[in-house]
Structures are given as C-alpha cells and as structure tokens.
DOFI-722244 format. One record per residue: residue number from 1; residue in three letters; x, y, z of N, C-alpha, C, O, CB in turn. Coordinates in steps of 0.05 Angstrom, whole numbers. Atoms other than C-alpha are relative to their C-alpha. Glycine has a CB too. Layout:
BEGIN
 marvo ropa n_east n_north   n_up ca_east ca_north  ca_up c_east c_north   c_up o_east o_north   o_up cb_east cb_north  cb_up
   NUM  ALA      X       Y      Z       X        Y      Z      X       Y      Z      X       Y      Z       X        Y      Z
...
This chain:
BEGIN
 marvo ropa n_east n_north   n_up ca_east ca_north  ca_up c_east c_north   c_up o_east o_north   o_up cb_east cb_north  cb_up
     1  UNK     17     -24      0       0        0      0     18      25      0     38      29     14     -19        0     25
     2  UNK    -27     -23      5      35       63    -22    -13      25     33    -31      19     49      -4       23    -49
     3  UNK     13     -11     -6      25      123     16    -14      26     -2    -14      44     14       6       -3      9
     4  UNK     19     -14     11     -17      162    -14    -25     -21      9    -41      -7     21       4        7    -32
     5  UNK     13       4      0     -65      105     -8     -6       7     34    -25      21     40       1      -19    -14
     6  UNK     -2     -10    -30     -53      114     73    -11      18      4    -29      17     21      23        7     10
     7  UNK     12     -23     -7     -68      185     68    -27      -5     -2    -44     -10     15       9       21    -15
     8  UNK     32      -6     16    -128      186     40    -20     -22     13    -42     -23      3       0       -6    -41
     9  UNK     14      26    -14    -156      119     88      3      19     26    -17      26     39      17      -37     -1
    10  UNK     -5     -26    -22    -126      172    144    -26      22     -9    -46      19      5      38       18     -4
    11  UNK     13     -23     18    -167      233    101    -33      -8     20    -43       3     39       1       -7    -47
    12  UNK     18      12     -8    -225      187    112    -10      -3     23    -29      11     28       4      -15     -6
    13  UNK      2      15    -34    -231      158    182      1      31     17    -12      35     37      37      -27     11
    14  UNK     -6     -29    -19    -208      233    208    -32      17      3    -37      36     18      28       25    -21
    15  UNK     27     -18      7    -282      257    190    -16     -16     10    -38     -14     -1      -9        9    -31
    16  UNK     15      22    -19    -313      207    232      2       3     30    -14      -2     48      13      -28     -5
    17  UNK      4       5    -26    -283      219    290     -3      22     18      1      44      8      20      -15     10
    18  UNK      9      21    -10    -303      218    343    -18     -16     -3    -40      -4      0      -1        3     16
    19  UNK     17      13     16    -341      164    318    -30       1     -2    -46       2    -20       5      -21      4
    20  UNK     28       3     -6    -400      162    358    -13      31     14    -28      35     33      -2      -27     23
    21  UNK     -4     -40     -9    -397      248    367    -14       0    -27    -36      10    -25      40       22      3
    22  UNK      8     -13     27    -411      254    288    -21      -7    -17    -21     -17    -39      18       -1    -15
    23  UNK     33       0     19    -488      255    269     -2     -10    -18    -13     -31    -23     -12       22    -10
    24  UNK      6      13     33    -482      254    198     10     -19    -13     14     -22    -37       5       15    -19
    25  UNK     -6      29      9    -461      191    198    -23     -25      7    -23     -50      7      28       -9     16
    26  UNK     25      22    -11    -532      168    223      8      -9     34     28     -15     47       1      -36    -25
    27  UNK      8      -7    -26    -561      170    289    -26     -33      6    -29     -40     30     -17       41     -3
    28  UNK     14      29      4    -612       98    276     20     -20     21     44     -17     28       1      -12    -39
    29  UNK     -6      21    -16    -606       37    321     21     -12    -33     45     -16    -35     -33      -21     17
    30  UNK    -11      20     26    -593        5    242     20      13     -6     37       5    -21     -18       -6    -27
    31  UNK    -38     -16     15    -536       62    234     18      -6     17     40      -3      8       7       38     -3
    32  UNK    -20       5    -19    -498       43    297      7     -21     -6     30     -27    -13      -6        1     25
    33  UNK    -10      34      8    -505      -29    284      8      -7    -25     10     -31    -30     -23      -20      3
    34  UNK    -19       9     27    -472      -22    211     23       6     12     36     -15     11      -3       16    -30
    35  UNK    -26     -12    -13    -415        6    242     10      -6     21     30       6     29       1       23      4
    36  UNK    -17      14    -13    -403      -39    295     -1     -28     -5    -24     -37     -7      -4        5     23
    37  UNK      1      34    -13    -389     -115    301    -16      -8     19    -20       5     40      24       -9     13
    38  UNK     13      11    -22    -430     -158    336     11       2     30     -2      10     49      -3      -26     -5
    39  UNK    -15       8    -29    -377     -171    395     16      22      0     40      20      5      18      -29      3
    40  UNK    -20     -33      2    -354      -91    386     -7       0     32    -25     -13     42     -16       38    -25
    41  UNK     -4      -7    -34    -341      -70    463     16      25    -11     24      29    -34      19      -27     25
    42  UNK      0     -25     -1    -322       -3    480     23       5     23      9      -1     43     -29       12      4
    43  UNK     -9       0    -20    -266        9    533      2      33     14     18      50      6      22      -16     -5
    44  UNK     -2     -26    -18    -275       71    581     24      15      9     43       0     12     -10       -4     22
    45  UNK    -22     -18    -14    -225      125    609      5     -19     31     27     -24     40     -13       39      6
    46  UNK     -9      18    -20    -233       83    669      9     -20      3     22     -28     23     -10       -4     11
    47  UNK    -10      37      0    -220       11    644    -22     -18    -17    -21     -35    -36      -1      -16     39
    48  UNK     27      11     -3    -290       -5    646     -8     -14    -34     -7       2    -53     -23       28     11
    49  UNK      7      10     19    -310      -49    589    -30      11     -8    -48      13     10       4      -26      5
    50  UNK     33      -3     19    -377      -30    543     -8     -14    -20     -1      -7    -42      -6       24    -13
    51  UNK     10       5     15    -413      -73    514    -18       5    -26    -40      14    -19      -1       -7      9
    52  UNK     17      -2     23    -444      -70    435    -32      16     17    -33      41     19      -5      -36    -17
    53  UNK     18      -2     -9    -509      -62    467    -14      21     19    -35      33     17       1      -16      4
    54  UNK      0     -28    -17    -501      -13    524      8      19    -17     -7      38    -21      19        2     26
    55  UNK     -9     -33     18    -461       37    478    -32      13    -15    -43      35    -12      32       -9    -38
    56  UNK     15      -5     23    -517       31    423    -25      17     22    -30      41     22     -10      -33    -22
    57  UNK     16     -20    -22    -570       48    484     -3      27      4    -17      47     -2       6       -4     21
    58  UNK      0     -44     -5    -543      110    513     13      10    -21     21      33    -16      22       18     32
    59  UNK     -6     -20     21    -518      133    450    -30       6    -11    -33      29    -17      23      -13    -24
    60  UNK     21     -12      8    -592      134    428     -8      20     14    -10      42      4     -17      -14     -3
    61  UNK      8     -20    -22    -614      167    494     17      25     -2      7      47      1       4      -12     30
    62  UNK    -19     -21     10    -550      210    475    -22      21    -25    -35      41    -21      31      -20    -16
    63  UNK     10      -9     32    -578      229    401    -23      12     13    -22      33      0      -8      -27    -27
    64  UNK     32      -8     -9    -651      253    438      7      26      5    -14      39      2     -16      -17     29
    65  UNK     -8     -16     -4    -610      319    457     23      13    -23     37      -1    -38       5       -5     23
    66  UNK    -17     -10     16    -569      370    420     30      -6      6     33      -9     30      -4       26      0
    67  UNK    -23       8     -1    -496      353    415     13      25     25      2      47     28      13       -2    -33
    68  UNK     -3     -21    -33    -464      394    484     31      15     -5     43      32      9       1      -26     41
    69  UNK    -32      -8      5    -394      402    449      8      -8    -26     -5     -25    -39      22      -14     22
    70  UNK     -8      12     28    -359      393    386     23     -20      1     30     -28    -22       9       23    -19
    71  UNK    -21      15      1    -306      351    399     29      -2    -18     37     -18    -35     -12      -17     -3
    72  UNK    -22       5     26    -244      372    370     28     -21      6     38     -26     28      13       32     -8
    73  UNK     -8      14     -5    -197      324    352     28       8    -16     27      26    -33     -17      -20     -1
    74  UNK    -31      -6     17    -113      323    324      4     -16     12     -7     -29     30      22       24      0
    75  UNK    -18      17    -12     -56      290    326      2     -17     -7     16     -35      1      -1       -4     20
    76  UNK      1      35     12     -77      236    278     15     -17     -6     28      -7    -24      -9       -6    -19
    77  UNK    -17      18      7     -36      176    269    -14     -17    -18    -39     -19    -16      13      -14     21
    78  UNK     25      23     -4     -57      118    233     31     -18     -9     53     -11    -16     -40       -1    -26
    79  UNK    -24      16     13     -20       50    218    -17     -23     -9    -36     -31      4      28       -9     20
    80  UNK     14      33     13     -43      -15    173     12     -18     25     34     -19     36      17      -15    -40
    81  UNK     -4      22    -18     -55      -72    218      4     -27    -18     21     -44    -15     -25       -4     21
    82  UNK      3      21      6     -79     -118    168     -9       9    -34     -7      33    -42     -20      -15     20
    83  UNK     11     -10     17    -107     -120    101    -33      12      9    -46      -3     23       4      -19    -21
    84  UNK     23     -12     -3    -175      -70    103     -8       3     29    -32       5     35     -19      -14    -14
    85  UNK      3      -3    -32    -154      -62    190     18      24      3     39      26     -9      13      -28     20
    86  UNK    -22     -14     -4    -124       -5    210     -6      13     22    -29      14     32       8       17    -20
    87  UNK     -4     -10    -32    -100       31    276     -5      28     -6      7      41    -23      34       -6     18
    88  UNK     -9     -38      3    -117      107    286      4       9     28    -12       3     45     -29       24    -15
    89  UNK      1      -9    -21     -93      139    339     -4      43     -8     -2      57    -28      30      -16     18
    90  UNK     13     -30      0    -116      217    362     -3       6     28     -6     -11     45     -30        3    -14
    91  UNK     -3     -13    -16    -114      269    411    -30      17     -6    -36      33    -23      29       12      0
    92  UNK     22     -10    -10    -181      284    440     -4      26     13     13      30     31      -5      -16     15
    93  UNK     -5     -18    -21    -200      354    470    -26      -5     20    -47      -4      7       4       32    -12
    94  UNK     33       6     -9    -261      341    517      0      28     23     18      43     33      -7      -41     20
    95  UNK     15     -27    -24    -300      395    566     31     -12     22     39     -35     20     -51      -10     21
    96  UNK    -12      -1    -16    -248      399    620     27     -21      3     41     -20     23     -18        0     15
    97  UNK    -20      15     -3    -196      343    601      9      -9    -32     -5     -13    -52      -8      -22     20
    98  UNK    -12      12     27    -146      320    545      2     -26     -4     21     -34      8      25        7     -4
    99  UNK    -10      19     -6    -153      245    525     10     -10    -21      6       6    -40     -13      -14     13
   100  UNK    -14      14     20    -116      197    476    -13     -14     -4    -23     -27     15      21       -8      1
   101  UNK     26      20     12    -161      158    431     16     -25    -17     37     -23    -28     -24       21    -25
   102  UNK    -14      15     23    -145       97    392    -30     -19     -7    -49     -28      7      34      -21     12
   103  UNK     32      13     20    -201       65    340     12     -27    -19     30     -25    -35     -16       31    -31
   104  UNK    -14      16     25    -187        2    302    -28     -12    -21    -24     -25    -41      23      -32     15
C-alpha cells in the first residue's frame, strides 16, 4: 500500500471521529449497528469495558439531545494492521480534560 493510499484511508476515518460524536453519519439503532461488530465492546477512560449493546442504548438516549460540544480532535496517526484493519490513533480535547483515543 503506497502512501498516498494511507493518506487518503487517514483523510477518511479523520471525519468520523469521534465516531459516535458525528451525526451525519446516522443517528438509527440500524446506523450504529452497521458500524459496529456484533462482539464490538467499547473500553472507558476508566478501564471499564462496554458492551455493543449498552453503547448503542445511551448513545440513542444520547442522540434525543443537542450535541453539548464539538469535539475537537488532532494529532492523527494511523498505521495498517492488516489488510482492510487499521489503527488510528488521536488526541481528544473534551469539556475539561485532554484524552488519547485509539479506533481500530
């Protein structure tokens, strides 16, 4: 994969995130669940594991309100894991704290 193709899979993925922050990517139970795996889990700032199922929940209960922040994001990395897998990492700014994201 040259990189140019890199960029432009980077280009991509960068306008997504934070994944479950960006509306116009569909806000539907059936838009969450294209975009995750069955056995997708979620891991918290604390540790805390999230299951498929809980995320999809309060992310609807989420969606019922206007978005409270924009979420800006830098710092993008990304790296091929696999063929059509790839690692992104990113620097989160959230209300009151800075965190380090990684999406695969």
């Amino acid at each position: 994969m040259s990189d140019f193709d890199l960029e432009t899979i980077l280009g991509e993925l960068v306008q997504r995130e934070p994944i479950f922050h960006r509306r116009a990517f569909g806000t539907s139970r059936d838009d969450l669940e294209a975009i995750t795996a069955e056995d997708f889990f979620q891991i918290g700032a604390s540790g805390r594991i999230y299951r498929r199922d809980f995320v999809i929940a309060n992310l609807l209960e989420r969606y019922q309100q206007p978005e409270r922040h924009d979420w800006p994001c830098r710092d993008f990395s990304i790296r091929r894991l696999a063929e059509n897998l790839y690692l992104l990492n990113y620097t989160l700014d959230e209300p009151g704290r800075t965190t380090l994201r990684t999406t695969i």
